[in-house]
Structures are given as C-alpha cells and as structure tokens.
C-alpha positions in Angstrom: 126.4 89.4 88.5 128.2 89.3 92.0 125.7 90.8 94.7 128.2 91.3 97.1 128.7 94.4 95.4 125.5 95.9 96.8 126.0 96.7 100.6 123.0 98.0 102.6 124.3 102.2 103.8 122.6 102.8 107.4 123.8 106.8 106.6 121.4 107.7 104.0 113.6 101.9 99.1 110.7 102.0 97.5 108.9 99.0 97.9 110.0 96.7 95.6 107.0 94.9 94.9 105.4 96.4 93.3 106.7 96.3 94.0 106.5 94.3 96.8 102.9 96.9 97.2 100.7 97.9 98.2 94.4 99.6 102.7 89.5 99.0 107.8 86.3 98.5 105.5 84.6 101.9 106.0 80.4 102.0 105.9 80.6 103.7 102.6 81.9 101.6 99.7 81.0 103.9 96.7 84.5 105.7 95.9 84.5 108.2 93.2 87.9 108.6 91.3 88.3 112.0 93.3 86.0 112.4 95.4 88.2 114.4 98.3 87.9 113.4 102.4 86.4 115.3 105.1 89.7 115.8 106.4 91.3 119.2 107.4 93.2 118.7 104.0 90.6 118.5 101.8 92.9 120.3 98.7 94.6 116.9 98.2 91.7 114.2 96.1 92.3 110.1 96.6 93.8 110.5 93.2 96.3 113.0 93.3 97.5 111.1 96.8 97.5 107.8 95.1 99.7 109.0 92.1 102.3 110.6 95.1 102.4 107.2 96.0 102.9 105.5 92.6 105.5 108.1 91.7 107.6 108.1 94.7 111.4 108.4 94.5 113.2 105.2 93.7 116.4 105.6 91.2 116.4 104.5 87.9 117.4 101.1 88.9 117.9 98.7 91.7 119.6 95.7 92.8 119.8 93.8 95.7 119.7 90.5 97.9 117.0 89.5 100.4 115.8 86.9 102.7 112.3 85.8 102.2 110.9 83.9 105.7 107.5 81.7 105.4 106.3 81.2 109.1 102.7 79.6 109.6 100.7 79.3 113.0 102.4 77.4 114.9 105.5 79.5 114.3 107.6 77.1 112.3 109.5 79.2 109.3 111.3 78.4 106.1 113.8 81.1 105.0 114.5 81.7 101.1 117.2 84.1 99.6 116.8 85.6 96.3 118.7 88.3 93.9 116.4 91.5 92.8 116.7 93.9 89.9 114.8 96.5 88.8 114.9 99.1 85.6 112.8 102.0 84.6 112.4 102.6 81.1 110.6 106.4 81.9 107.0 105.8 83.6 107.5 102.3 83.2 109.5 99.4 84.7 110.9 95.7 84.6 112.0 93.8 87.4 113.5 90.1 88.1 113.8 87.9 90.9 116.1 85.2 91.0 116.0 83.2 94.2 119.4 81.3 95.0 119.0 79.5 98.4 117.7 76.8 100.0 118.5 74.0 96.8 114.9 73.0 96.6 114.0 76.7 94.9 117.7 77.9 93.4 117.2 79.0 90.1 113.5 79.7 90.1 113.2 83.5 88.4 110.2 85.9 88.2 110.5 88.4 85.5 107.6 91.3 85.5 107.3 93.8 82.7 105.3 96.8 82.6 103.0 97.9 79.4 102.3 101.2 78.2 98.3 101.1 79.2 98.7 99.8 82.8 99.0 96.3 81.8 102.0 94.2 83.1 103.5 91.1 81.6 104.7 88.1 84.3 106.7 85.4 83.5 107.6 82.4 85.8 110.7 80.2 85.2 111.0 76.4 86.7 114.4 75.0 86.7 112.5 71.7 87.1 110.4 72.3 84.2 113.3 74.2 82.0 110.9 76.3 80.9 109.3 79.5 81.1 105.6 80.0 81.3 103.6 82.9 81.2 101.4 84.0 84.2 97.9 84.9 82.6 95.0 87.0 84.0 93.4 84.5 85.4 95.5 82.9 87.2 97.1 86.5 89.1 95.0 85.5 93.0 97.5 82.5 93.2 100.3 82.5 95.2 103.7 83.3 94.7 106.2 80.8 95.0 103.7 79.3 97.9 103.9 82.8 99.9 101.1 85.0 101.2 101.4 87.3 98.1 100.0 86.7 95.0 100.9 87.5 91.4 98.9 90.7 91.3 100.6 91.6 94.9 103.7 91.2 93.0 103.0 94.6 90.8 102.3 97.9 90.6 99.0 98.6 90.4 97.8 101.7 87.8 96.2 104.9 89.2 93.7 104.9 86.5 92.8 101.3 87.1 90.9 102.7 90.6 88.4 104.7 92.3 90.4 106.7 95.2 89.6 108.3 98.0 91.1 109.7 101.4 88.9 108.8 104.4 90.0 110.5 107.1 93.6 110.2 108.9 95.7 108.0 111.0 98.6 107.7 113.2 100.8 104.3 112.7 103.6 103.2 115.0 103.5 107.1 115.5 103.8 107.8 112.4 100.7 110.3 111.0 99.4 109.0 107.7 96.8 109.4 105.5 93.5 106.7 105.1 93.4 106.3 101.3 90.8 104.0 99.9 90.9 102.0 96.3 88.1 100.2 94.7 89.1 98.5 91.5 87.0 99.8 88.8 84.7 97.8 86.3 87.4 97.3 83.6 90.0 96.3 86.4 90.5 92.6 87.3 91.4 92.6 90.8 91.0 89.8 93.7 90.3 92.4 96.6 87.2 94.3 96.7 88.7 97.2 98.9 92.2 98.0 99.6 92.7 100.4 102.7 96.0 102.0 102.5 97.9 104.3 105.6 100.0 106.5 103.8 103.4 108.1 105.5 102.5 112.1 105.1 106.2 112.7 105.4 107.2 110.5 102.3 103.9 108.9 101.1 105.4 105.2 101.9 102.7 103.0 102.6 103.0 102.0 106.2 100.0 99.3 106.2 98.0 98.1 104.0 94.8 96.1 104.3 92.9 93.6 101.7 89.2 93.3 101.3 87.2 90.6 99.8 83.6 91.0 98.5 82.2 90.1 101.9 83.9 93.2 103.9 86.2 90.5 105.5 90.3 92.0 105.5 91.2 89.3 104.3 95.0 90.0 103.8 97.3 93.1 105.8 101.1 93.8 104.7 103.0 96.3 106.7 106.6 98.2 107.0 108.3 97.2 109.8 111.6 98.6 109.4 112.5 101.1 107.1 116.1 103.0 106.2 117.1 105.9 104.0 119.7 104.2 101.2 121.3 106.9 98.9 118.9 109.7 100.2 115.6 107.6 99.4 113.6 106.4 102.1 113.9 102.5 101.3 111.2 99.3 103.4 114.1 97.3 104.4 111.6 94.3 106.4 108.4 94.0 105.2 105.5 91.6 106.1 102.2 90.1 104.4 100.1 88.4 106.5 97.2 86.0 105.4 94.2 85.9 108.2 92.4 83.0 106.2 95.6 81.0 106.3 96.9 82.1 109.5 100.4 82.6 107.5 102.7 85.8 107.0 105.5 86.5 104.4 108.5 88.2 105.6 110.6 89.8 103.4 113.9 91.6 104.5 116.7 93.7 102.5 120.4 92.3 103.0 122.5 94.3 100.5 120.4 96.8 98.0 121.8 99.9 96.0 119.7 102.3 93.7 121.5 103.6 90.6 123.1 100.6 89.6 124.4 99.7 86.2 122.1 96.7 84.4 121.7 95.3 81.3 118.9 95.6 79.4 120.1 91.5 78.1 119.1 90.9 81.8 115.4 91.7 81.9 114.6 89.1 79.3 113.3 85.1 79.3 116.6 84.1 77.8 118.0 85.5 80.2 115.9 84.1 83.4 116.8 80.2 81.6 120.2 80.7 81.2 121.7 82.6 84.5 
C-alpha cells in the first residue's frame, strides 16, 4: 500500500496506541469503580470519564507513517519509521505496525487484535526469525521493539478492567484537565499499580499520563506534545514516553496520517504481516 497517499491536513488523532495510550500517587489508594471526586463536578464518576476517553472520536480506520526516536541520557537518538493501520470492527479494533526504516528493523510487524471480553491478541513478526510469534500474558511488561513502552502500553486498556476515580483537577500546558485515577482490579493483569491520567476537558485527550509501581514510585510518564485537528478529530501528532528507571524516552511523531481510509480486512492478518 503506497503511504504517500496519506498527507498530514494542518486545516482540520486519537492516540494510536492504544493506542499509543494511555496517570501523581495520591495518599488514598483505595479507588471504587465510581466513586465520584470532590470536585465542583461531582455529576461526572471516574467511570463515566474513563469511558469518554475510551470512546473518543477516531474514524473507522486509520493509516499513516511515523518517525519513532529512541534518545537515552546522554542525549544520543536512534530514529525508526514505521507504516500504521488501524480498523474498527464496531466497539472493537485491529491495528498493525509495520516499521520500514533504518535496515536493521525493516520488516518487523506488530499486529494487535481486540477480543470481545476486553482481551486483546498481540502478535510479533521477525523478519530474521521468518516467523510469527505470539505475545502471551506474561510476557506484556517487556519492551517494545527495545522502546520505553511495553506490550500492554501498546493497547487499549478496558473500562471494566479498572477501578476509576476523578481526584480533583489540573491545568497542563494551560490546558484545564481532569485528574482521573485507575487501579487495575484483582482479575486484571497489569504492570502499574496506579495510573494517574490529566484528561483534556475540552476533548477528553489525555494530555499526561503517569505510571505507578507497587512502591508509589512513577515509574514511567507519556505526554502530548503537539497535537492537530485531521479531518475534524483532534489527532496527538508527537507524543513521548519517558522511562525514569532507565533515564530513556520514546518519541513518537505523525508524518502523513488520514482517518476514513479504505483497508482490507486480508491486511489485518499473520499471513499478511510475513508476506508484505
């Protein structure tokens, strides 16, 4: 499929992570699935709040082309390109990844395939291996492809899989946002132990979010750093993970990307991710 096609429109992106998705540690760590805030608006639970974020607008389907840049302490960076397509089959969704520059990764594909339950399916393909293997529970906390998010990063993350609730409010970059807070619950398998989320009031975009380990220690933060509106829908178009244990950051930025686009179901497929 030519990606040239798909031309970023400064006129008029949901993250793509899951996708690309995606909460400070407060003294109370005891979230009830709705238990509302103290805030002014106390109408809206944790719940209904997360769900406006897990349904926010993002077409039917997506495609697009962006630069992925590893930088570690000292600064020094490695730059990736990859392909991205995403379909939603009603409340559910497949996406691939298919990363095409420098030589020493072309060829490696990520499919991700949502469930009907919450569950999603994740499949890693090795050009060096020639074969597809499946990503299992346990092995979700690893990196991707050597960045600073992980498999479980790399998906969207069920409402009903978490305890929510809003804590209060925020302003970031100026921006006023909600505090929403999300403990996994006992039948969710999770690496954080908290994730603190500042959520846009104006479109529900998560601006920042922040990673908690058992310990209380943030452990990982991703944030927006520029943002666009693409086809009418309020689209991340640089992104950023950043690892404080590693002292290393992901940065992940839209070249060309276009909602509503034509794609084979053939394309979301493992025969499909070994023979592009």
């Amino acid at each position: 499929m030519d990606i040239t096609m798909f031309r970023l429109k400064s006129k008029k992106y949901q993250h793509f992570l899951c996708i690309l998705l995606s909460f400070s540690l407060t003294a109370v760590l005891c979230l009830a699935a709705e238990q509302p805030g103290t805030y002014a608006a106390a109408a809206l639970t944790g719940k209904a709040l997360a769900e406006k974020v897990y349904q926010r607008e993002n077409g039917e389907s997506a495609a697009g082309k962006m630069e992925m840049i590893l930088a570690d302490a000292s600064g020094f960076e490695r730059h990736r390109e990859f392909q991205f397509f995403r379909k939603d089959y009603g409340d559910l969704s497949k996406n691939l990844i298919r990363f095409t520059e420098p030589a020493d990764i072309r060829g490696t594909a990520f499919l991700s395939i949502e469930q009907p339950g919450g569950e999603t399916e994740q499949f890693l393909y090795l050009p060096s291996l020639r074969r597809t293997r499946r990503i299992i529970a346990s092995q979700k906390g690893r990196r991707f492809v050597n960045s600073d998010f992980t498999y479980e990063d790399m998906e969207r993350r069920p409402v009903e899989k978490f305890g929510h609730r809003i804590n209060g409010e925020s302003r970031i970059d100026g921006k006023d946002c909600y505090i929403l807070e999300s403990l996994p619950k006992k039948d969710a398998s999770s690496q954080y132990f908290l994730i603190q989320s500042f959520i846009q009031k104006a479109d529900f975009m998560p601006l920042q979010v922040d990673f908690f380990d058992k310990s209380g220690k943030r452990v990982k933060t991703y944030r927006v750093l520029e943002t666009e509106t693409i086809q009418g829908i309020p689209t991340e178009t640089r992104v950023r993970m950043e690892d404080m244990e590693r002292k290393h950051r992901t940065d992940l930025k839209v070249l060309a990307f276009s909602y509503n686009v034509e794609l084979d179901d053939a394309l979301f497929t493992k025969r499909k991710m070994e023979n592009w």
